[in-house]
VEXDREN-2710 file (C-alpha; in Angstrom, 1 decimal):
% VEXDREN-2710
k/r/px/py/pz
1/UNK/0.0/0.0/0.0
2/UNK/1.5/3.5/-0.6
3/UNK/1.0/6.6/1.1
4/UNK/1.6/9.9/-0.4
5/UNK/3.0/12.6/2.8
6/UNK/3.8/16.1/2.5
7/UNK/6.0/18.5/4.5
8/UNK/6.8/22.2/4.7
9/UNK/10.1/22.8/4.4
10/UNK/12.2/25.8/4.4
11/UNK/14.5/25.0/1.0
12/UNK/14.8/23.1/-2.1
13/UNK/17.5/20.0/-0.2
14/UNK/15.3/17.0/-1.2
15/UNK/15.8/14.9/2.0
16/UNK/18.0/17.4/3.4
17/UNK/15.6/20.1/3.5
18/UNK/14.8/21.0/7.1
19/UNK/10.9/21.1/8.1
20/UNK/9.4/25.2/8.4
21/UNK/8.3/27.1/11.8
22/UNK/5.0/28.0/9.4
23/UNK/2.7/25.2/7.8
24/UNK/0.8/27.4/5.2
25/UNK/3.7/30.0/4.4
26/UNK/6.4/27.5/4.2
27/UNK/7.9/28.2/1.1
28/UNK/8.7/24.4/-0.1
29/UNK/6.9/21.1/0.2
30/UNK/7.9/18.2/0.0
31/UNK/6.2/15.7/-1.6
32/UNK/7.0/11.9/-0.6
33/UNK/5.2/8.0/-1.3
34/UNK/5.9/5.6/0.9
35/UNK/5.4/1.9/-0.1
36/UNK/5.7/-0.2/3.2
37/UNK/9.2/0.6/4.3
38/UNK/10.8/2.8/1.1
39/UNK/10.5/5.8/-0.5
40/UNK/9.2/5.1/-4.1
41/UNK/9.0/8.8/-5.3
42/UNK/9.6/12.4/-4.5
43/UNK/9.6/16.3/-5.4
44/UNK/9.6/19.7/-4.0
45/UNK/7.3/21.9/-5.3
46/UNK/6.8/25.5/-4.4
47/UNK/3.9/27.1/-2.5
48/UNK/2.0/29.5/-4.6
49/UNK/0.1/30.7/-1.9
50/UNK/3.0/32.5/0.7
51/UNK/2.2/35.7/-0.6
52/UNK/-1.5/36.0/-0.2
53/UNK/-2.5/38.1/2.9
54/UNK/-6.0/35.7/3.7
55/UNK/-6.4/32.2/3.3
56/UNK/-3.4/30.6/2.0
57/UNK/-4.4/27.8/4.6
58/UNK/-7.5/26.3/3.3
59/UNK/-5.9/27.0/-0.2
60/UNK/-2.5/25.0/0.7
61/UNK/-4.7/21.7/2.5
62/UNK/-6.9/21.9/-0.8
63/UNK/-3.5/21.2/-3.1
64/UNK/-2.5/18.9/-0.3
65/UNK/-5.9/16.8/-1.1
66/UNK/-6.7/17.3/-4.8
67/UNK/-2.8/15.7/-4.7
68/UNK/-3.6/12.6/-2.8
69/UNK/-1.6/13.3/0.1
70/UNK/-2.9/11.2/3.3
71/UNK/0.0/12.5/5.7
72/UNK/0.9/15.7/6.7
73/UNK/4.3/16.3/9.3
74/UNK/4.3/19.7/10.2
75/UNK/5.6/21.8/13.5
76/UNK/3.1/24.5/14.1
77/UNK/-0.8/24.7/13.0
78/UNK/-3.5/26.7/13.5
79/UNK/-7.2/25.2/14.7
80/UNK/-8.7/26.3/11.2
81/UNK/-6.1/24.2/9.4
82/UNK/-5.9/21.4/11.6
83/UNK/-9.7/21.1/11.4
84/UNK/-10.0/20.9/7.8
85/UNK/-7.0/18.3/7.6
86/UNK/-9.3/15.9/9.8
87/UNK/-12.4/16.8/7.1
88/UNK/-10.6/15.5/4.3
89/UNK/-8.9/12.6/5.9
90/UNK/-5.7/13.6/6.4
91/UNK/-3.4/13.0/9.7
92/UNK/-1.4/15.4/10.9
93/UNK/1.8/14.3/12.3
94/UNK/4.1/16.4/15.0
95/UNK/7.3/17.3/13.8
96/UNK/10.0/18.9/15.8
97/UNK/12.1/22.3/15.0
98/UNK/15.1/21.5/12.7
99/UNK/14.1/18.6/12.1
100/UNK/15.0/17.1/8.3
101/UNK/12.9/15.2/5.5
102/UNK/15.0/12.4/6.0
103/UNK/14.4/12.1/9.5
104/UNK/10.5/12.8/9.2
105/UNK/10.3/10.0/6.9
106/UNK/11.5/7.6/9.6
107/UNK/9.1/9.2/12.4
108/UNK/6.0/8.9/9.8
109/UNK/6.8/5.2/8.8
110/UNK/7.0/4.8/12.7
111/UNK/3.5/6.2/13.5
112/UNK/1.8/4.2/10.3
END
């Protein structure tokens, strides 16, 4: 079974990249599947939605969705966000500051 994760990062490192203080605003995410215990496929692809001044939140977990994603490791989220995750199915995983993608990957196949 594969599951397709997201998290914000703060640069374009691939498993390097280092997980963002912001969810919505991050200006990275990554973009993981996870077949059992491996990595099948990735990207980085850039939020189009850090600039706007309202609702980049709803706008990012919408992308999130309509891109299959079923996992979400992240540091810091508002109520707002963290209630539409749970509407459309997705879990939200706790992530800790500095933390990279390559270590998040470990910590989400953990909690799976």
């Amino acid at each position: 079974m594969r599951v397709k994760i997201a998290i914000p990062v703060k640069d374009n490192e691939g498993l390097e990249s280092v997980i963002s203080d912001v969810f919505s605003r991050a200006k990275y995410f990554f973009i993981g599947e996870l077949e059992k215990e491996r990595l099948v496929e990735s990207s980085i692809i850039e939020n189009e939605y850090t600039s706007l001044e309202y609702g980049a939140g709803p706008l990012v977990i919408k992308m999130l969705k309509d891109k299959g994603v079923k996992v979400v490791a992240t540091r810091e989220i508002g109520m707002g966000a963290s209630s539409l995750l749970k509407s459309y199915g997705i879990k939200r995983i706790q992530a800790s500051e500095g933390t990279t993608v390559k270590e998040l990957i470990k910590l989400i196949q953990r909690e799976l």
